[in-house]
N, C-alpha and C positions, 0 to 999 in steps of 0.2 A: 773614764774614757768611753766615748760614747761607739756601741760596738758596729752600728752601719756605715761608719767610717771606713772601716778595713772589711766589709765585705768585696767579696766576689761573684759576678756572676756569671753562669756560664749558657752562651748561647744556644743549646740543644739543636733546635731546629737548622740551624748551619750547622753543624754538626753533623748530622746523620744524613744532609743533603752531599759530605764532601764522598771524593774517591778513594780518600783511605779509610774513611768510618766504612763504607759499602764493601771495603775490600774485608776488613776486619771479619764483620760479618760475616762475608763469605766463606775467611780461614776457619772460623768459629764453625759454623755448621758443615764444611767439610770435614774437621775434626768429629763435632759432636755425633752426628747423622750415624756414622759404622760404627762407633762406639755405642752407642743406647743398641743399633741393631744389635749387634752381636755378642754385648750384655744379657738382652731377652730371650736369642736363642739360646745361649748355652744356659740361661736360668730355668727356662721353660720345659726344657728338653729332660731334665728332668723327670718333673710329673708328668710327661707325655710317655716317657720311656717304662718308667716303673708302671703306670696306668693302663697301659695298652699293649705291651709287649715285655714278654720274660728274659729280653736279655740282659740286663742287671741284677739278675738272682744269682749267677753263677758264682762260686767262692773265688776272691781273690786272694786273700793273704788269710788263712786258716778259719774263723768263722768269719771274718768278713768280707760282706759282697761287692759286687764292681758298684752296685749303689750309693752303701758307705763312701769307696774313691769316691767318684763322680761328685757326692755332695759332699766332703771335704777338699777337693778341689775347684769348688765352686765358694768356698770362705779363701782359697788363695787367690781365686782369679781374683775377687772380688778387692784383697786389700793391693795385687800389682795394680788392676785400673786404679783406683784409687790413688796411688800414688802419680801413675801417671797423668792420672789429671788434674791432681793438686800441680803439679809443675806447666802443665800445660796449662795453666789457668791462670797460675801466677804470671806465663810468659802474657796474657792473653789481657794482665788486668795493667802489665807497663804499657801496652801496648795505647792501651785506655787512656792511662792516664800524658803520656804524649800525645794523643790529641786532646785533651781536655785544656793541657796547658795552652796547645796555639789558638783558643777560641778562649779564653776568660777576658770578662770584659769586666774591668776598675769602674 
């Protein structure tokens, strides 16, 4: 069976000209945009806090200090985004793939 028979291909360029690819995009980085921000501040705020200021020295729970939290709660945030972008992502790749479908060209 000769395989260029059953290819498909798919028009990109109409594609990303229509109003729902543009729209797509735009859900995309209204999503993605506050998500990275506010991934790096609370990653960053870290080394900024322990680096320049003693207020993560104080004991929280017997030797350990609000530092310890802080960067053990920066491995939780880290696996809820996580999660919640694994779902948002998969909403984000149906989305994809129904336009893909109304532009392949036999």
């Amino acid at each position: 069976m000769n395989q260029g028979q059953n290819e498909k291909t798919v028009d990109y360029a109409k594609i990303i000209q229509t109003d729902e690819f543009k729209s797509l995009v735009k859900r995309k980085k209204k999503f993605a945009i506050p998500y990275v921000i506010f991934f790096f501040v609370v990653f960053f705020t870290l080394p900024i806090l322990t680096s320049y200021t003693s207020i993560l020295e104080a004991r929280a729970i017997g030797w350990m200090t609000w530092t310890w939290v802080y960067a053990f709660g920066i491995f939780i945030m880290v696996w809820v985004l996580t999660s919640i972008y694994m779902n948002k992502a998969k909403e984000f790749d149906e989305n994809v793939e129904e336009i893909i479908k109304k532009y392949v060209v036999k």
